[in-house]
N, C-alpha and C positions, 0 to 999 in steps of 0.2 A: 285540606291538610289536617292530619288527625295531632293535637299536640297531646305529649303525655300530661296528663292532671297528676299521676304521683311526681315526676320529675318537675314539676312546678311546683307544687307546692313544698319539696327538699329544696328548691332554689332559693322561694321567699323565706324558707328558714333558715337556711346559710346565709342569705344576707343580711337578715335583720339581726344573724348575733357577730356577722362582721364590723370589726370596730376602727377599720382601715378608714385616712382619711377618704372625703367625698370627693367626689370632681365637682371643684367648686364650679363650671358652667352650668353642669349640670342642676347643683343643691340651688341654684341661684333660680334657674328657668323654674323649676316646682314652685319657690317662693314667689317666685311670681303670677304662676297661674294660681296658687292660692290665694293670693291678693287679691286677684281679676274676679274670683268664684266667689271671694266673702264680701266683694263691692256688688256682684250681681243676684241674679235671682237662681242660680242655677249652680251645684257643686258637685251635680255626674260628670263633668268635663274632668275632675280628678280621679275618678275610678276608671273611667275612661281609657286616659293617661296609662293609668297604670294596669289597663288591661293590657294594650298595645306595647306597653314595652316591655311585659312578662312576656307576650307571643313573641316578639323582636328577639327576647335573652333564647328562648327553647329554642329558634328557628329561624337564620338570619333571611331566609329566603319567604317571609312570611307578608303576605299583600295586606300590609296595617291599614289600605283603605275595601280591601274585598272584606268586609268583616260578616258576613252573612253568606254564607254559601250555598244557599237555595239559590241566590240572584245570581250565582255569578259560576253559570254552567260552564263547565270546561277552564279553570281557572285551575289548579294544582295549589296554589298559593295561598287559594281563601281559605280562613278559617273564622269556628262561629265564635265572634266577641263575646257574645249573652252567656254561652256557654263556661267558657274561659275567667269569666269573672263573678259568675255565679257560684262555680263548682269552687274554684279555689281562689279567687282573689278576696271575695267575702269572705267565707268561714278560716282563710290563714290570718288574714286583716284583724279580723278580732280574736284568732290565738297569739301571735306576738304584737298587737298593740300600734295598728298602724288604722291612722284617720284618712280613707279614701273619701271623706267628704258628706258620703249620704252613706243611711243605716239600714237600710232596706235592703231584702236578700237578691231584689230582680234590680241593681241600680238600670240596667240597660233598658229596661222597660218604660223608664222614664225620658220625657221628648227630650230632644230631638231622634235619640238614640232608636226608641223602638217604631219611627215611621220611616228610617231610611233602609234602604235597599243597599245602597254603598255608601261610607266616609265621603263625602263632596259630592253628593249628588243632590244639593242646593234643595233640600230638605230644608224649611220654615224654622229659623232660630227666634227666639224668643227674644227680643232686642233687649232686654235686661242683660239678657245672656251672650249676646254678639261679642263681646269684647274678647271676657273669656273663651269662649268657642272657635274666634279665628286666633286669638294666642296657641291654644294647641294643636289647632291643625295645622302651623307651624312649625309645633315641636315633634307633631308626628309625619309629616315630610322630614327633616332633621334624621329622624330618628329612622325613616324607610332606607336615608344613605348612608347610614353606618352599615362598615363592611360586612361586621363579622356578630356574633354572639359575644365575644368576650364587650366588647365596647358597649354593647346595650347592655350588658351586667352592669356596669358601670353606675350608667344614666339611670336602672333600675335601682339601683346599691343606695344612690343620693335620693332617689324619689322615697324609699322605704325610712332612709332614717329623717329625713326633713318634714312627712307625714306622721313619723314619729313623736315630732313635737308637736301637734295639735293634737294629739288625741289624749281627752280630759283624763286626768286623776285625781281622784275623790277622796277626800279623807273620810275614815268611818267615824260613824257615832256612836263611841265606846260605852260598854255598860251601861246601866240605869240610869237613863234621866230624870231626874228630880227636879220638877220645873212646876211653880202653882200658876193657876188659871190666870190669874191678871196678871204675871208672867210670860205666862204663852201668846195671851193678845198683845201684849207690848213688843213681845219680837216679832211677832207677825205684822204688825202695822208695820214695823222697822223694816222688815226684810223687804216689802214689795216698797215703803215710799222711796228707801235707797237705788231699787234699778229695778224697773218693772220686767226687765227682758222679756216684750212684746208679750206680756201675759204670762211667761211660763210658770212665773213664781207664785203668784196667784191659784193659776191652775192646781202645780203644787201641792198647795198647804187646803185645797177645799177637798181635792181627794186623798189628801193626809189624811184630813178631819173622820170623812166618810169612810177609809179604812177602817179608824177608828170607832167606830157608830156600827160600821157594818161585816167588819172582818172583808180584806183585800182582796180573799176570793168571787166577794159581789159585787165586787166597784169595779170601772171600766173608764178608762180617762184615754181619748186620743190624742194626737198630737195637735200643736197649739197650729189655730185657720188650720185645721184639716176639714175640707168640708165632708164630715163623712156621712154616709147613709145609712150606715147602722146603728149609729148614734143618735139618739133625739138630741143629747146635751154636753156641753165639756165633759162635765162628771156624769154617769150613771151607775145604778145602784139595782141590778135584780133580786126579784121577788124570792124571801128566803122557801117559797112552796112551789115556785115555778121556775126555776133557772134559766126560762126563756123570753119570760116577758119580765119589763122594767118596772121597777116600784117608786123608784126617784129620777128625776132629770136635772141635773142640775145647772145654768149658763154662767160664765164667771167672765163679771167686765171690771176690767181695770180705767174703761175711758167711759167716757159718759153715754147714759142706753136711755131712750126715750121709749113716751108708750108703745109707739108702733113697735118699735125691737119689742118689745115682752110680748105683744099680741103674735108679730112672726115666730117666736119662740114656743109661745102657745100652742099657737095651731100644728107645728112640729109634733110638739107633745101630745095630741091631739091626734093625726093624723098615725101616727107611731103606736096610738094606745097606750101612754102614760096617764096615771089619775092624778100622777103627784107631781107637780113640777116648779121650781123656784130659782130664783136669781139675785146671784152675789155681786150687788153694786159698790165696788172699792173705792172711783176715782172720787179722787175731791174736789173735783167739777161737779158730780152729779146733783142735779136737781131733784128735787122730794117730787115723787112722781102721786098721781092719783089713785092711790091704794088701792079704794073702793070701788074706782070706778072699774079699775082694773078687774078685780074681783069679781063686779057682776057680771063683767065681761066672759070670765074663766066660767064662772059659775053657768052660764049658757051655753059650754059646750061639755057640763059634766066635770070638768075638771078643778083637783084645786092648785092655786096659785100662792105665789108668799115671794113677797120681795124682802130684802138685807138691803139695810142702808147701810154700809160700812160694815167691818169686821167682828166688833161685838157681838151683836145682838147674834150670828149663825154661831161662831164659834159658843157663844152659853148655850144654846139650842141644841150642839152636836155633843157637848160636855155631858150636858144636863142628861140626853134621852139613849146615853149608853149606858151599858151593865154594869161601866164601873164606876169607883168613888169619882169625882171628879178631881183631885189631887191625882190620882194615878190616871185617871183618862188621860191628864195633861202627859203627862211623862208619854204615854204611849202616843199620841199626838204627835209629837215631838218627835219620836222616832218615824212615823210613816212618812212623817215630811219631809224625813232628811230621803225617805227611799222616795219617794217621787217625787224629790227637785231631781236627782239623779235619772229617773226614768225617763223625764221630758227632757233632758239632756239642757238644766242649767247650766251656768258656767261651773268653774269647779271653783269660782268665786263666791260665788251665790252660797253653796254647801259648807263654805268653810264659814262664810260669815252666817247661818243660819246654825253650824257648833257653837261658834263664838255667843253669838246670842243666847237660845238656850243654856248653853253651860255655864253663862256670867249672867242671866238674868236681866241684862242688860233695855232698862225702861226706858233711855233717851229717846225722847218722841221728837 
């Protein structure tokens, strides 16, 4: 079944500047599998959702479990989910401002989604994720027996504006920051002791720092446990003569890291071809680790090493070894940080209270 992608994506914009009430069964069942998705490990079951009940609005005659139509030869009815949600539920989703959950352009690629052949063909769920995942295959049986197209308008009308409200806004960080160095460490200790949001904020303010030092075009920060493979470290930093290989690695722990974690971190750096690589110890558990022993350690595979205990000692380091004064490095500091709590998708809590700080200078330790 070929659905039209313009006539879908004029429908997600008719509804989302519809200001008609919602069917509240419907606004109700979203809130709920949102619930199910922000308790679990898993929040494709929201894009999901709202692929199937775009296909349901174009096409009441649309098989919401044939969703792959390689599988499902001689079927009139299937049509491709991956397709449908790539082309227009992603790129309408972030023009009118709607949170399908996950921010990735292929959400369908992610399990359960990209190993099934059909919707209920008892495809491996991720028991974090069971809850949520048999809540919507609920709602998309529900939603196979609605008669017509007008009625899954509907059920899509309340999914689009109830998504609505989860999707963060940021207040910006107006004009020139004027913020001196022992300043800047006062709200940065502040910002991560208040809520560490499983590292994001941390992350943050270290490739704040290295925008800073290195101009943003050389820094590279993935998302927070993304195990990724192109990355030796949280933060990295290429080479301003090579834009191919890395000149810094940075790990950033907010919980307590032992020798072993810096020797596995090493060899990463190591293995990867990094010379330079160091780690930002925040928590206030962390114990004072074996510097030197560490060091000769690095020093036998060529590389160099350098641990941060706590947040001073890198942030004068990053101040100190930039081109600018260090009064104005702070102020620029201060801006990158606000653009990468935003990028790691802090809260929009996190952003307001890191203005607040900043702009009030605010040293309550």
């Amino acid at each position: 079944m070929k659905l039209s992608k313009a006539r879908a994506a004029d429908l997600l914009r008719e509804l989302a500047e519809d200001k008609q009430a919602l069917e509240p069964e419907w606004a109700r069942k979203v809130e709920e599998l949102s619930r199910l998705c922000a308790e679990g490990v898993s929040k494709t079951h929201i894009a999901f959702l709202g692929t199937v009940m775009l296909a349901k609005s174009l096409e009441a005659r649309a098989d919401l479990h044939a969703i792959k139509p390689n599988h499902a030869p001689g079927n009139p009815y299937a049509f491709s989910a991956r397709s449908l949600c790539h082309s227009v539920l992603v790129p309408l989703a972030a023009e009118v401002g709607v949170n399908i959950g996950v921010t990735g352009r292929e959400p369908l690629n992610n399990q359960p989604y990209f190993r099934m052949t059909r919707l209920g063909d008892d495809t491996p769920v991720h028991a974090g994720g069971r809850a949520a995942f048999d809540y919507m295959m609920g709602l998309v049986k529900e939603l196979q027996d609605l008669p017509d197209e007008r009625s899954a308008r509907r059920a899509l009308h309340a999914f689009v504006h109830v998504r609505k409200r989860y999707q963060p806004r940021y207040e910006d960080l107006d004009g020139e920051t004027a913020i001196t160095p022992d300043k800047l460490i006062a709200a940065i200790v502040r910002l991560v002791r208040d809520n560490s949001e499983q590292g994001k904020r941390a992350q943050a303010i270290v490739a704040g720092l290295m925008d800073m030092f290195a101009g943003p075009e050389r820094v590279e920060s993935g998302r927070i446990n993304d195990p990724s493979r192109k990355h030796p470290g949280d933060v990295c930093v290429r080479s301003k003569d090579d834009p191919d290989a890395w000149e810094k690695a940075i790990e950033v722990r907010d919980k307590p890291v032992s020798a072993t974690d810096v020797q596995i971190f090493g060899k990463k750096c190591v293995d990867m071809g990094v010379r330079e690589a160091a780690i930002v110890m925040v928590s206030d558990r962390q114990e004072r680790l074996d510097a030197a022993a560490l060091t000769r350690w690095a020093n036998g595979f060529g590389i160099g090493l350098t641990l941060f205990h706590g947040w001073p000692g890198f942030i004068e380091q990053a101040l100190f070894w930039t081109d600018l004064a260090k009064p104005v490095a702070a102020g620029c500091a201060a801006r990158f940080i606000h653009e990468r709590l935003v990028s790691v998708e802090a809260s929009p809590d996190s952003v307001a209270r890191w203005q607040e700080l900043v702009s009030s200078g605010d040293e309550g330790q």
